[in-house]
One Martini backbone bead per residue (centre of mass of N, CA, C, O) as a GRO file, in nm:
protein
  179
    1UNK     BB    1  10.782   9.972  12.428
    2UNK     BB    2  10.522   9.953  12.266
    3UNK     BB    3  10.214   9.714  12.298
    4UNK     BB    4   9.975   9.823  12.162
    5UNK     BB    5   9.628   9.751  12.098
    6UNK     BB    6   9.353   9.749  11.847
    7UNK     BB    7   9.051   9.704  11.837
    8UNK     BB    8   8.833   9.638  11.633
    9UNK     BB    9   8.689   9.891  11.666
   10UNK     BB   10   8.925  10.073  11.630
   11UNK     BB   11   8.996   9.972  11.311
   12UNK     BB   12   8.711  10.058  11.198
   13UNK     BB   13   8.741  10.387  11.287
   14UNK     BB   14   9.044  10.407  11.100
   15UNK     BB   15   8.892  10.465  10.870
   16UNK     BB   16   9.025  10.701  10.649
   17UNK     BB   17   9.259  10.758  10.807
   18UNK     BB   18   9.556  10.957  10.901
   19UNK     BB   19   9.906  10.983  10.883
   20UNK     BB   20  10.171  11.156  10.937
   21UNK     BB   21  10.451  11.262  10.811
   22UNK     BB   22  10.762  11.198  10.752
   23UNK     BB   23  10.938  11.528  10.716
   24UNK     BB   24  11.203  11.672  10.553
   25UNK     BB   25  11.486  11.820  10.450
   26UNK     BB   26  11.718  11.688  10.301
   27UNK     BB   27  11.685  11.377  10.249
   28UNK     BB   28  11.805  11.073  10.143
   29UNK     BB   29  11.532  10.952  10.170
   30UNK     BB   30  11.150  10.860  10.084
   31UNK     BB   31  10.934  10.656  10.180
   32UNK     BB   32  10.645  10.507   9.967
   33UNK     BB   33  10.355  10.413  10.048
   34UNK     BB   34  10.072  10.374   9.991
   35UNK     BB   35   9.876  10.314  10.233
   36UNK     BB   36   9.755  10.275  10.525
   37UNK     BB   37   9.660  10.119  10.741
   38UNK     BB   38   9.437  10.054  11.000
   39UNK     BB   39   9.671  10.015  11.240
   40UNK     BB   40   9.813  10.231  11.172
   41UNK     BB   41   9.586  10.436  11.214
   42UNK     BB   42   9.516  10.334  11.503
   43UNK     BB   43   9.833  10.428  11.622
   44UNK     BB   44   9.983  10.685  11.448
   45UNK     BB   45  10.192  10.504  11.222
   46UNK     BB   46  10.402  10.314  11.046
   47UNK     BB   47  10.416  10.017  10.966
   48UNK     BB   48  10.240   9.854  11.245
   49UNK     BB   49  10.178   9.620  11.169
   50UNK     BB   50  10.186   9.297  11.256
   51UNK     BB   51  10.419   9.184  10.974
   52UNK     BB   52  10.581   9.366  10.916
   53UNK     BB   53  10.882   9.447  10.794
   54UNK     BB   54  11.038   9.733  10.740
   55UNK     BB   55  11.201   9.767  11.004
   56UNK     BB   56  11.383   9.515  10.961
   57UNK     BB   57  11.488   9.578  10.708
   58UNK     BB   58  11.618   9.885  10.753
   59UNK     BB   59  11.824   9.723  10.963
   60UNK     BB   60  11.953   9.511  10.724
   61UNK     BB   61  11.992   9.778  10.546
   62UNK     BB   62  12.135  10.007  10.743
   63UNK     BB   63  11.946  10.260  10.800
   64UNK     BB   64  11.992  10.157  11.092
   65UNK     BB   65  12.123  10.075  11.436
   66UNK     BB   66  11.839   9.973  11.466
   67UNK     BB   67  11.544   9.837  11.577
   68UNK     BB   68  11.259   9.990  11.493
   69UNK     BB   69  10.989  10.078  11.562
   70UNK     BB   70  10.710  10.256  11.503
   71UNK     BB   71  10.680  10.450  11.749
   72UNK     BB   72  10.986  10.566  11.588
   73UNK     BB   73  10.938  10.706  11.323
   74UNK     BB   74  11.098  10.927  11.343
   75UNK     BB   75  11.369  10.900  11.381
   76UNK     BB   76  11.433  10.843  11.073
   77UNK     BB   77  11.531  11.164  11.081
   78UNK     BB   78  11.825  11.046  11.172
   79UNK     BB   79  11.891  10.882  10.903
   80UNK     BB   80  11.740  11.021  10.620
   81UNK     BB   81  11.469  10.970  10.680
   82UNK     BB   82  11.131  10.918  10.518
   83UNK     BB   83  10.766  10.958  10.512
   84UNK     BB   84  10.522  10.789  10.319
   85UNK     BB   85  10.225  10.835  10.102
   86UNK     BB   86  10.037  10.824   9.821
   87UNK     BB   87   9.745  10.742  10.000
   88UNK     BB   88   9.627  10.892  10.308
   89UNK     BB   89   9.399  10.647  10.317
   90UNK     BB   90   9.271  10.410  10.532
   91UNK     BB   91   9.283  10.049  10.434
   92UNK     BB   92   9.242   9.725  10.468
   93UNK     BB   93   9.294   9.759  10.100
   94UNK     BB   94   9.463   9.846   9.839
   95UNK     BB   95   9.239   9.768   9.644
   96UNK     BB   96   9.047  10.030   9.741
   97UNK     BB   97   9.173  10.190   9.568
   98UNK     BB   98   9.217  10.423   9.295
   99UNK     BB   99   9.330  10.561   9.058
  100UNK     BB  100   9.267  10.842   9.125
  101UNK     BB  101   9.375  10.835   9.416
  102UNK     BB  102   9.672  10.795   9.293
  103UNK     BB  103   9.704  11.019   9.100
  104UNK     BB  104   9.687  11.234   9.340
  105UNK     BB  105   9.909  11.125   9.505
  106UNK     BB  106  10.135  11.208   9.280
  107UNK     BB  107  10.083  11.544   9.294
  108UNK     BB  108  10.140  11.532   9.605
  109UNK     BB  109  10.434  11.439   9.575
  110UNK     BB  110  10.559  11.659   9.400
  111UNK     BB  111  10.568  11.834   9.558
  112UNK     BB  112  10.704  11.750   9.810
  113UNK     BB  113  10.960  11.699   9.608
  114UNK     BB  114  11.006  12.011   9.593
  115UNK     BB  115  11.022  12.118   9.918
  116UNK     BB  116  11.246  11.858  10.016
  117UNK     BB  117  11.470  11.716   9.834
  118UNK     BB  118  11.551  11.444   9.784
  119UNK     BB  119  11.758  11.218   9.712
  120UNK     BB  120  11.499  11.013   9.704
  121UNK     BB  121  11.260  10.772   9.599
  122UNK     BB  122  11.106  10.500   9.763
  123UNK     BB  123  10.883  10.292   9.619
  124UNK     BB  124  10.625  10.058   9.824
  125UNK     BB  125  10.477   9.890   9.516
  126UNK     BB  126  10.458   9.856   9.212
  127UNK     BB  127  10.131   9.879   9.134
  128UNK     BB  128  10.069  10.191   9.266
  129UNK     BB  129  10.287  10.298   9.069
  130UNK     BB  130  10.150  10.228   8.792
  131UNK     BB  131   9.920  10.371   8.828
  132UNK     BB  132   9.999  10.681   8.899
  133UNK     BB  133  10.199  10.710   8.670
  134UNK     BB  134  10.176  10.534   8.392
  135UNK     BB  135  10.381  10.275   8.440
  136UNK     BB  136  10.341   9.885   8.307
  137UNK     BB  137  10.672   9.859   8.312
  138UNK     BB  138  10.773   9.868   8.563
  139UNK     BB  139  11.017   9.788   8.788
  140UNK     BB  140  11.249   9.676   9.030
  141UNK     BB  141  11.413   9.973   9.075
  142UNK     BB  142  11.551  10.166   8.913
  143UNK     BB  143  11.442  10.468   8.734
  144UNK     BB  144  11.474  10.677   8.449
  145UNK     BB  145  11.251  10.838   8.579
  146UNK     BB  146  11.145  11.119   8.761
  147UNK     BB  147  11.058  11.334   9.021
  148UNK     BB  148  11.122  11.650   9.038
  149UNK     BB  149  11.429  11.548   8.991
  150UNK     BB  150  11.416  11.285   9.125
  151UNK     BB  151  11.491  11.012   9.209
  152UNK     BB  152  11.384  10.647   9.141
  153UNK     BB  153  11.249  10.380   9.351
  154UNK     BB  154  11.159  10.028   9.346
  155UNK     BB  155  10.998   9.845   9.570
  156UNK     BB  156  10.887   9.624   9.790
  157UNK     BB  157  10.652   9.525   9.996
  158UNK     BB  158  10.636   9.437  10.311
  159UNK     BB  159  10.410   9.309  10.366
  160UNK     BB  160  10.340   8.991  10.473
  161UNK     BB  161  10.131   8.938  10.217
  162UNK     BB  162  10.440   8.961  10.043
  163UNK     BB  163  10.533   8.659   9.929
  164UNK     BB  164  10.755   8.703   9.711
  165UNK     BB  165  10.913   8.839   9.937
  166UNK     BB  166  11.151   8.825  10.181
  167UNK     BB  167  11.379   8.904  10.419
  168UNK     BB  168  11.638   8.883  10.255
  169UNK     BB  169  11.572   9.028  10.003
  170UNK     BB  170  11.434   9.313  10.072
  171UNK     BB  171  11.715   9.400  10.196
  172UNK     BB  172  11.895   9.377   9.946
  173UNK     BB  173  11.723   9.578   9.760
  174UNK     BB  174  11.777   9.831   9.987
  175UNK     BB  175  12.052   9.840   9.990
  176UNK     BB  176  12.104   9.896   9.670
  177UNK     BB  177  12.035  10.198   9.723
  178UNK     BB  178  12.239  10.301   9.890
  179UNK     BB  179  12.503  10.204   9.682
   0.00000   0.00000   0.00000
């Protein structure tokens, strides 16, 4: 497992900075965050921030059959899962993005599932749905509205920052995707 840790200096310089989206076609859902942190921009992984829940979640609610690293978002391919963000660009608080931001990051996300068709988007972060989508009443949970014909579930944030749930709820919420 990576160990590596990026300075101060290089949190600085991944201002801005983008990480590659984990997708494929044909996925059973693709995991939608608001955008990349600082750490995670410069480690150029996803949700690789420590004190991050995303990797431990996923896999007490049983998508992957281990917990698996940041280092190792690819591999969530390999369980029907895929990685993406609202908006591309690493800011070190999500209050940073502009909600022009948040909705162009939405037209470029219904093309992606256009694209590659997956089973579910399951958007992580309740506040960045409501504002990309225009919809201030939505709660979190399956949506009845769609996204390019595909299903919509709104998940809690895992950010460590989101004290509102915990790791056993977290687990919990995510499994019911599942279905």
């Amino acid at each position: 497992m990576n160990t590596w840790r990026p300075s101060p200096k290089e949190l600085r310089a991944a201002r801005d900075k983008t990480i590659p989206d984990v997708i494929t076609g044909g996925l059973d859902v693709i995991f939608c965050g608001i955008n990349p942190s600082l750490y995670s921009a410069a480690v150029g992984h996803h949700f690789a921030r420590p004190g991050n829940r995303f990797w431990p979640t996923l896999h007490g609610a049983a998508y992957t059959d281990r917990l698996l690293s940041p280092f190792e978002d690819r591999l969530l391919l390999d369980f029907g899962c895929g990685l993406t963000n609202m908006a591309a660009r690493a800011t070190a608080r999500a209050d940073e993005l502009s909600v022009d931001e948040l909705e162009d990051g939405a037209h470029k996300l219904e093309k992606k599932l256009k694209q590659h068709r997956p089973g579910c988007i399951a958007f992580l972060g309740i506040t960045a749905y409501r504002s990309a989508f225009g919809r201030p009443k939505a709660v979190i949970g399956r949506q009845k509205e769609r996204i390019a014909d595909i299903p919509v579930s709104v998940l809690p944030n895992p950010s460590g920052l989101n004290a509102h749930y915990q790791l056993p709820e977290l687990v919990s919420l995510y499994r019911e995707l599942r279905g």
